[in-house]
VMD Tcl script that draws the C-alpha trace (Angstrom):
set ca {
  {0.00 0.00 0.00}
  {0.95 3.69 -0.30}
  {0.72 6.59 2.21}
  {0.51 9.88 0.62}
  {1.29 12.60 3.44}
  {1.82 16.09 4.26}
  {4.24 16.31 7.40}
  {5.72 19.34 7.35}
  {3.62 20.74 9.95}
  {3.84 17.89 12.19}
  {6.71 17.22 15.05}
  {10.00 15.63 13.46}
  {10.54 12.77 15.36}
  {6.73 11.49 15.50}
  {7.42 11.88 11.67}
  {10.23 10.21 11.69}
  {9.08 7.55 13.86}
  {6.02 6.79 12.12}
  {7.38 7.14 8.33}
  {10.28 4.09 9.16}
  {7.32 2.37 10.66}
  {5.42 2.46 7.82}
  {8.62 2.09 5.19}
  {10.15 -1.01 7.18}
  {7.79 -2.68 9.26}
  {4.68 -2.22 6.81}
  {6.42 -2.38 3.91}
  {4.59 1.07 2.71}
  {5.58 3.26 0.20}
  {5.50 6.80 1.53}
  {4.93 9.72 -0.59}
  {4.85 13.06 0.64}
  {2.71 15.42 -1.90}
  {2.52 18.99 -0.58}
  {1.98 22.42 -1.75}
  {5.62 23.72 -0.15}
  {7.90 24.97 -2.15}
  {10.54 22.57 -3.48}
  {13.79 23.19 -0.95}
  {11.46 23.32 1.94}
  {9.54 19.71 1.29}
  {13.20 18.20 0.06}
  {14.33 19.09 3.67}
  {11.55 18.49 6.05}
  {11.51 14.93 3.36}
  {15.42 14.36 4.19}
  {15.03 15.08 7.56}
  {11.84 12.24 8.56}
  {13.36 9.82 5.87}
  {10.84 10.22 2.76}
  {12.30 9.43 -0.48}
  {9.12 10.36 -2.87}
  {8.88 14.12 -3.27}
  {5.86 15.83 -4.96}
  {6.25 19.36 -4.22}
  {4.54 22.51 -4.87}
  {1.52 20.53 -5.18}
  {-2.02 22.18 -6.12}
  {-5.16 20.46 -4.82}
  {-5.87 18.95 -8.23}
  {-2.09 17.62 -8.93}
  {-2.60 16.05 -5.02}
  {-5.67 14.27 -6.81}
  {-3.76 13.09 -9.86}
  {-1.04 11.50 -8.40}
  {-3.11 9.57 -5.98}
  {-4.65 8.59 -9.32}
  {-1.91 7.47 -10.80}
  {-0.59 5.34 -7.85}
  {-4.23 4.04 -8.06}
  {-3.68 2.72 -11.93}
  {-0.72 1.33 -10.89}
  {-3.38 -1.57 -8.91}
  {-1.66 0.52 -5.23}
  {-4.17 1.13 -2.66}
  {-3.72 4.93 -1.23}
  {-4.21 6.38 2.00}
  {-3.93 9.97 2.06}
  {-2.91 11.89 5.59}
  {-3.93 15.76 5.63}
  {-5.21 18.72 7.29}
  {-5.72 21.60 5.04}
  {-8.55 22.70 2.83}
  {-6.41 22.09 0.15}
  {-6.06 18.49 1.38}
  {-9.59 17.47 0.81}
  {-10.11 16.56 -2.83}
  {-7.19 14.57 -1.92}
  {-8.68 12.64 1.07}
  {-11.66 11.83 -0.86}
  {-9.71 10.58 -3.64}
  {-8.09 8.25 -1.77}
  {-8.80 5.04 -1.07}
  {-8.52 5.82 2.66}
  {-8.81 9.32 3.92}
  {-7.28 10.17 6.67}
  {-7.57 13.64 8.39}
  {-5.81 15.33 11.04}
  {-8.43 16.34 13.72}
  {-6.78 19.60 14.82}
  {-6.88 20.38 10.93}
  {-9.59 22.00 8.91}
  {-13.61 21.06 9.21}
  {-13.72 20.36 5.11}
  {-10.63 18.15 5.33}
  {-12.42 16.54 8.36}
  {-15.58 16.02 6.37}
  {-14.08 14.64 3.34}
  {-11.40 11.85 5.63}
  {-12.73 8.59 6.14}
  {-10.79 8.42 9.73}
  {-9.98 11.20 11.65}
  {-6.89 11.67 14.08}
  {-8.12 12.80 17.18}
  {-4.29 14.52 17.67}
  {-1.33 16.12 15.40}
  {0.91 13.14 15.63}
  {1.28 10.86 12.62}
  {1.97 8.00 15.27}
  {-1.82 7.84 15.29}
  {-1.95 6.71 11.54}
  {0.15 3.91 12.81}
  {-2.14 2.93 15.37}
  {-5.59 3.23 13.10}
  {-3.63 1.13 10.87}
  {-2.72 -1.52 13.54}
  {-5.95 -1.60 15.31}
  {-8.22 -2.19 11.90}
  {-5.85 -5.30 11.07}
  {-6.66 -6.50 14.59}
  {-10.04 -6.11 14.18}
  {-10.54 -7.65 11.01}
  {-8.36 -10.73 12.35}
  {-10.81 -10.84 15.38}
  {-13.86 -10.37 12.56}
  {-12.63 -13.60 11.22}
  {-11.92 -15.47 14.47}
  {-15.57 -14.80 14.98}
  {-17.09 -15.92 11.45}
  {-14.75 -19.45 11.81}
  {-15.64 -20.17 15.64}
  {-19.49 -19.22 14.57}
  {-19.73 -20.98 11.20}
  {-17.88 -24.16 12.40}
  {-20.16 -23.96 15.87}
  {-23.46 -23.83 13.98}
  {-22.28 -26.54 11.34}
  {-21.42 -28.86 14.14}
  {-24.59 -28.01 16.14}
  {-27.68 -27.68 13.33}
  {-26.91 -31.06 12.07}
  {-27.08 -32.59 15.75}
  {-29.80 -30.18 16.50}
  {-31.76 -31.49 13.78}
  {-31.40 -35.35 14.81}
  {-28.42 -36.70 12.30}
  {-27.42 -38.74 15.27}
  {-30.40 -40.55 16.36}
  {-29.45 -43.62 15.00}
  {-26.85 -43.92 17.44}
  {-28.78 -42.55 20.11}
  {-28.20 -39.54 20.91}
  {-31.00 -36.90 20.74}
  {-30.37 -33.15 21.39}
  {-33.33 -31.65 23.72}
  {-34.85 -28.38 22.25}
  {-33.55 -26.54 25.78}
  {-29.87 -27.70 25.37}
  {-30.52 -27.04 21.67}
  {-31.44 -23.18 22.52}
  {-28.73 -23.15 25.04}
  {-25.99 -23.99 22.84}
  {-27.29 -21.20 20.34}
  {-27.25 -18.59 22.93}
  {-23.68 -20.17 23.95}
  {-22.74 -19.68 20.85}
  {-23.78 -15.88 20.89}
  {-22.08 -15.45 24.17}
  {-18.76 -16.57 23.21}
  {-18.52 -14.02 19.82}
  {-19.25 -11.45 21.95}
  {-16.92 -12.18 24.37}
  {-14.06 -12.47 21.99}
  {-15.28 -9.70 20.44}
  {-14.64 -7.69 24.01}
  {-11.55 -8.78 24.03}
  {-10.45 -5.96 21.73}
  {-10.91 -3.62 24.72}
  {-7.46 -5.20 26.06}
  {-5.84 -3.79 22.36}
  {-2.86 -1.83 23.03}
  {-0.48 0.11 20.19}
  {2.30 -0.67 18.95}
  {5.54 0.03 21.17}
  {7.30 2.92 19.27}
  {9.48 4.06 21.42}
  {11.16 0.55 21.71}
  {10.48 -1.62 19.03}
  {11.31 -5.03 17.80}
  {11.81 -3.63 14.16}
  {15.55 -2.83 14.60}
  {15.07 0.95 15.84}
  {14.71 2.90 19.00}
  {13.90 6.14 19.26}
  {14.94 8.19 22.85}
  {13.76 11.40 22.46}
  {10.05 10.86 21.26}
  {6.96 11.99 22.82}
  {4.29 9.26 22.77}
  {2.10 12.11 24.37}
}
mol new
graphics top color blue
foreach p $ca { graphics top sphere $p radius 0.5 }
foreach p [lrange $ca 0 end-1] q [lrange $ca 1 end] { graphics top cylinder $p $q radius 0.2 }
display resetview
């Protein structure tokens, strides 16, 4: 996937954190596409490690390069915070707004950062992969418990004998309800990723997790 982002408003070493996240333990490729001019993105770009430079950007070429990264068969997720950001974020196929940022690029993202902190991004990303793993937990335990139990349920074993009353019947359903939900709780235990000392081969000192 691609991340098309405009940090140059955003502290450095979040930044920096969160674009080596994305670059080495996502396996991203991270674009930053902003209307600065082009010594001032090349810098704030060398300094948080970004490699692919679009700069001095209006809100329409913002829209055709995610376009083009798009016809290359990339899914895009666009990070910004300006009005200028917005035909951008809806572009995208994530939109991803910075909540401190403007009410139209708010209204046109798809998620929206509650803080300033690209770090965040990181952590939507992380918590929607945990999700949908926990989505399909669910579907397996549920389809393989109700393939298992309608058959019995429905007498497949009476030749041998055993008969499933309609109460234990019911009770296994609602069982079966039960234990989705619980797993489903279970999210509530999620924590983020460890940034400031991670297993990825990098550790940062001087960050503020906030």
């Amino acid at each position: 996937s691609d991340t098309a982002t405009h940090p140059t408003s955003l502290p450095p070493s979040a930044t920096n954190t969160a674009v080596r996240y994305l670059q080495q333990k996502m396996g991203a490729e991270v674009w930053m596409v902003t209307g600065d001019n082009t010594r001032v993105a090349r810098s704030v770009a060398s300094e948080v490690g970004i490699t692919n430079v679009a700069a001095e950007a209006l809100p329409g070429d913002k829209v055709t390069r995610i376009k083009s990264l798009q016809a290359k068969g990339k899914t895009v997720a666009m990070v910004g915070d300006g009005i200028n950001d917005s035909p951008a974020l809806s572009q995208a196929d994530l939109g991803i707004a910075i909540g401190t940022g403007t009410d139209v690029a708010v209204e046109s993202a798809g998620v929206v950062l509650m803080r300033d902190s690209l770090l965040d991004v990181i952590t939507a990303f992380d918590l929607s992969r945990v999700t949908y793993k926990r989505i399909r937990l669910n579907f397996v335990w549920a389809f393989g418990f109700n393939a298992t139990g309608i058959p019995i349920a429905a007498g497949v074993l009476m030749p041998a004998g055993i008969i499933l009353p309609p109460w234990a019947a019911g009770l296994a359903m609602a069982l079966s309800s039960v234990c989705v939900v619980c797993s489903s709780l279970l999210l509530n235990r999620y924590r983020r990723p460890d940034f400031a000392t991670t297993s990825w081969g990098w550790v940062r000192e001087d960050i503020e997790l906030g």
